[in-house]
LUMDO-81451 format. One record per residue (C-alpha): x, y, z. Coordinates in steps of 0.001 Angstrom, whole numbers, padded with zeros to 6 digits. Layout:
+---------+---------+---------+
|       X |       Y |       Z |
+---------+---------+---------+
|       X |       Y |       Z |
...
+---------+---------+---------+
***
This chain:
+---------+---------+---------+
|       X |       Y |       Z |
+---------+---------+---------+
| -017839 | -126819 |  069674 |
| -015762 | -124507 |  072565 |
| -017694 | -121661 |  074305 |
| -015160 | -118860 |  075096 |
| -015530 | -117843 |  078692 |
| -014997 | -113920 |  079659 |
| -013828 | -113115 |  083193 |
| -016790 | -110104 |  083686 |
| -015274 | -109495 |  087166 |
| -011579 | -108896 |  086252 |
| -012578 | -106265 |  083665 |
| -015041 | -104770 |  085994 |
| -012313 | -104599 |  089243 |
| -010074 | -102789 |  086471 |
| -012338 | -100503 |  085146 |
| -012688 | -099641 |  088916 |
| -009185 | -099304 |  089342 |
| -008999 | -097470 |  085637 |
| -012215 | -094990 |  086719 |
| -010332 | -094215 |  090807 |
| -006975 | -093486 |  089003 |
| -008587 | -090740 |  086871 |
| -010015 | -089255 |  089048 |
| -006893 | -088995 |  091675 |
| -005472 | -087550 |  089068 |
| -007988 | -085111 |  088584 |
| -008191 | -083928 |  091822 |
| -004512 | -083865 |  091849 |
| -004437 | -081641 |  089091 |
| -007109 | -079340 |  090603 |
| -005153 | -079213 |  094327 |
| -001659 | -078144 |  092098 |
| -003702 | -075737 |  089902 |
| -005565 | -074522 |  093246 |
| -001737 | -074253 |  095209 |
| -000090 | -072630 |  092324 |
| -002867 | -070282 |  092159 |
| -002466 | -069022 |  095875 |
|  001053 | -069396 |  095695 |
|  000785 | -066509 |  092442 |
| -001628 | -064331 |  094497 |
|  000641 | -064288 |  097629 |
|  003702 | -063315 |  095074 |
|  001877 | -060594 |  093527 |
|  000554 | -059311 |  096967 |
|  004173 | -059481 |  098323 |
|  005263 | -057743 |  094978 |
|  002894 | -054809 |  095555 |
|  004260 | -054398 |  099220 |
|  007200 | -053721 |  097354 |
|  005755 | -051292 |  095478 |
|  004252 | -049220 |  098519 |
|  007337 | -049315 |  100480 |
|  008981 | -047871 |  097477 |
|  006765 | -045088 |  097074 |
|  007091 | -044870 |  101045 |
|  010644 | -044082 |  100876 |
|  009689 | -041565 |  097390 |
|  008087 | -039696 |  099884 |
|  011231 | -040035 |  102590 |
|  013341 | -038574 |  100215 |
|  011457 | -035664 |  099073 |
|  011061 | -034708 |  102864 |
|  014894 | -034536 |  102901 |
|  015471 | -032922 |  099882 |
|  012946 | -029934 |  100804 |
|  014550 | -030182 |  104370 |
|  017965 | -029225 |  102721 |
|  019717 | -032420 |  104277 |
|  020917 | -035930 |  101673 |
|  018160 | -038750 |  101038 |
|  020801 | -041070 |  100805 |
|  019867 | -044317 |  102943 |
|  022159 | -047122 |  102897 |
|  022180 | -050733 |  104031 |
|  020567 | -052697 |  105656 |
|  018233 | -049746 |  104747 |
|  015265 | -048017 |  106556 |
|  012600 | -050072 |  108161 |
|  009096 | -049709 |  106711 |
|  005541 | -051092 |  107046 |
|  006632 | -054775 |  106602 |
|  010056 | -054499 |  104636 |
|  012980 | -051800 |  104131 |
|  013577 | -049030 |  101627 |
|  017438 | -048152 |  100485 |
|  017828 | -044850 |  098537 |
|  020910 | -043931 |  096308 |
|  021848 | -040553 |  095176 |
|  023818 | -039148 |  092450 |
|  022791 | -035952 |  091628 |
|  020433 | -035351 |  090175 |
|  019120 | -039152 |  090054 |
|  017374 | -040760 |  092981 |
|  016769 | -044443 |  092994 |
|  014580 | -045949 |  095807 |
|  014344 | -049386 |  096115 |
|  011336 | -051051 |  098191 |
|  012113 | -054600 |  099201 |
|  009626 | -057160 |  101053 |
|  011466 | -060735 |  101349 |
|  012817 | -061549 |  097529 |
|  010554 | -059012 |  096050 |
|  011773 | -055582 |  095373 |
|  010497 | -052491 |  093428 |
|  012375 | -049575 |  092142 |
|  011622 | -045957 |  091328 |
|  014135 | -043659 |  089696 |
|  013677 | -039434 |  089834 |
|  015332 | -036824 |  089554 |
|  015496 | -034242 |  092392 |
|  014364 | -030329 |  091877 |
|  016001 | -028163 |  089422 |
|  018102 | -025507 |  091858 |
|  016165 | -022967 |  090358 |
|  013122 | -024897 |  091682 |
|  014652 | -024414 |  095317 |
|  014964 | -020952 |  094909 |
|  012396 | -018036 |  096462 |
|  013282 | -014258 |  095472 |
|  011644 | -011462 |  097066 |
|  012675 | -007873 |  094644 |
|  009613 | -006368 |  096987 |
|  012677 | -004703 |  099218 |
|  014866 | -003460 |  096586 |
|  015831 |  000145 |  096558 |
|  017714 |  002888 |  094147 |
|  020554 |  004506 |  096139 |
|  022267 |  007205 |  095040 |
|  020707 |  007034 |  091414 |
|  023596 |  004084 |  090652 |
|  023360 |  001193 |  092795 |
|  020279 | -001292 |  093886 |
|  020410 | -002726 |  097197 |
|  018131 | -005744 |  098795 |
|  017105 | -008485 |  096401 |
|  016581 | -011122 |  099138 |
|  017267 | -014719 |  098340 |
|  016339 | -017917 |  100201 |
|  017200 | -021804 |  099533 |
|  014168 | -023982 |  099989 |
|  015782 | -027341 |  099175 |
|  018758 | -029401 |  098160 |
|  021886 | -029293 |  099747 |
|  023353 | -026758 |  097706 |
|  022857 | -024007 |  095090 |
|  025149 | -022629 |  092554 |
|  024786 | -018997 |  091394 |
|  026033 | -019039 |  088200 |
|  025032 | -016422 |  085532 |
|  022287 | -013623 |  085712 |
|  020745 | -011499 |  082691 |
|  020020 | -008056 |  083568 |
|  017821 | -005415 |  081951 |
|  016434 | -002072 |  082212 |
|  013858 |  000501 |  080729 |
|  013980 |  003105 |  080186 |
|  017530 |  002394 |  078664 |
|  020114 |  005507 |  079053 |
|  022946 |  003401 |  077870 |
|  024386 |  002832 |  081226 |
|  026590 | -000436 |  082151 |
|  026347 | -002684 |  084971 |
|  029903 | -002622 |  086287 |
|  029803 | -004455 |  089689 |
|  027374 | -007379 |  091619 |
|  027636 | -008191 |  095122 |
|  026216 | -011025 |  096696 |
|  026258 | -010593 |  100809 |
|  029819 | -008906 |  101130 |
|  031435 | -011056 |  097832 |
|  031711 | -009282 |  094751 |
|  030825 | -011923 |  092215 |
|  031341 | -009448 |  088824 |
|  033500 | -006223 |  089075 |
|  034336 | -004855 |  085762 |
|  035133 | -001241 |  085230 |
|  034170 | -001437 |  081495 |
|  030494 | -002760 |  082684 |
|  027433 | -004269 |  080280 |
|  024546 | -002761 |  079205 |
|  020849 | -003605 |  079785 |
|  019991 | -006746 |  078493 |
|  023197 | -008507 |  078803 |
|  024224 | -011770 |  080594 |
|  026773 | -011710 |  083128 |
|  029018 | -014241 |  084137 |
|  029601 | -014379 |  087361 |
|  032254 | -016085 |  089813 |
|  029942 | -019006 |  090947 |
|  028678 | -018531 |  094477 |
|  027507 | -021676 |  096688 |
|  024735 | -021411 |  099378 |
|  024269 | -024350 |  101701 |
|  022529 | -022669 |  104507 |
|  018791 | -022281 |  104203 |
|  018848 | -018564 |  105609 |
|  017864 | -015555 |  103459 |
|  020772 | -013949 |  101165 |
|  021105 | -010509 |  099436 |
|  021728 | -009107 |  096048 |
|  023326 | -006627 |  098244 |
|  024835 | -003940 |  095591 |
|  024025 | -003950 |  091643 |
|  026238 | -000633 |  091129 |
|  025834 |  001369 |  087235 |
|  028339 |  003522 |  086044 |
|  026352 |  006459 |  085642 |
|  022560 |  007482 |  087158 |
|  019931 |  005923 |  086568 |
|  016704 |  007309 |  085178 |
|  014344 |  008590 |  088142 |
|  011697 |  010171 |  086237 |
|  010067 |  008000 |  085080 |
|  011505 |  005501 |  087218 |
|  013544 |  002491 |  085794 |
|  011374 | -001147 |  085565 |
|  013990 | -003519 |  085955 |
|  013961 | -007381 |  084505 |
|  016417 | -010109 |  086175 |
|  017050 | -013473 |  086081 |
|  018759 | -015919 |  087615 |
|  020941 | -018930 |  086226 |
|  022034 | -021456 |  088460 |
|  025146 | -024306 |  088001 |
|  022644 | -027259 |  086916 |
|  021694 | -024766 |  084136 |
|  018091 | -024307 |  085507 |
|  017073 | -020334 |  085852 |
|  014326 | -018599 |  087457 |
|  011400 | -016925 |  085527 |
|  011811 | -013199 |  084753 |
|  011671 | -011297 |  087751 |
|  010309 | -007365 |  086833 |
|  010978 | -004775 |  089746 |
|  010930 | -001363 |  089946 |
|  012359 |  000351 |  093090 |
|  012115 |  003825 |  094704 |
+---------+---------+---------+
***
């Protein structure tokens, strides 16, 4: 009878070479998983760079708007921190895009309503000659423009009088002999301000007196182009 012989060492140098394989790759697998892992946490660190030069330039172009000037900034853009900012402009959208090698982050607003820009002072306004107000001052805060479109005029008590004419500096912007009465909206021929200095409501002129005893409380507001307005404004002058 034949005994079988079994080569112990072979299987045991291949169960070596079995048991070193394994764990190569093992620790293989951990050094990728490790890598892609740090690779992931550098892209999302880059990412929020992107994100804070973004909300860098955000604040760039709000400086510009309130500073009456464009916040346009084109390519290559505007250095910041570690990466650029580019800003685009179509009013009234603003799109800022932060960039930090491939990664880039964009925020989209829209600028200030025109009535937003807008500060009215009715503290100076005064009754001449029982018809006409003089002096409600005007200033542009921001943007690069307003557009004085329509205003809505009203006063109490009512006698029935009509607004018939509206200057703004020396530019008559309504003039109609027929008038409107209190409470009405006027149309006016659109005036443009660009310059940041103060302006005047110079003459709001009535066809017949006003009432002086007890004197008139007056209510106006503004309407602007971008069809934004200003809150009622309630005035009585002297």
């Amino acid at each position: 009878m034949m005994t079988k012989i079994i080569n112990q060492k072979g299987i045991s140098v291949f169960g070596i070479f079995v048991a070193i394989l394994i764990l190569s790759l093992a620790s293989f697998a951990a050094l990728y998983t490790t890598v892609v892992g740090e690779i992931a946490k550098v892209d999302e660190w880059v990412k929020g760079q992107a994100f804070y030069i973004a909300q860098g330039g955000a604040e760039y172009a709000m400086k510009k708007i309130y500073a009456s000037t464009t916040p346009a900034v084109a390519e290559p853009g505007k250095s910041f921190a570690n990466g650029t900012f580019i800003i685009t402009y179509a009013s009234p959208l603003i799109t800022i895009t932060g960039r930090v090698g491939n990664a880039k982050h964009t925020i989209q607003f829209n600028e200030p309503d025109q009535a937003d820009c807008v500060s009215f002072n009715t503290a100076s306004a005064i009754l001449d000659g029982n018809d006409k107000i003089h002096h409600i001052y005007f200033t542009k805060t921001c943007l690069t423009q307003i557009v004085i479109d329509k205003i809505t005029l009203s006063w109490s008590p009512n006698g029935g009088q009509k607004c018939k004419k509206v200057r703004i500096e020396n530019t008559y912007v309504y003039n109609n002999p027929t008038g409107l009465g209190s409470g009405s909206l006027f149309e006016l021929s659109d005036y443009t301000v660009t310059s940041a200095s103060q302006q005047d409501f110079s003459k709001i002129e009535f066809d017949s007196n006003i009432n002086t005893s007890p004197l008139t409380q007056f209510t106006l507001t503004v309407q602007f182009g971008d069809g934004s307005q200003t809150s009622a404004m309630t005035f009585t002058p002297p």
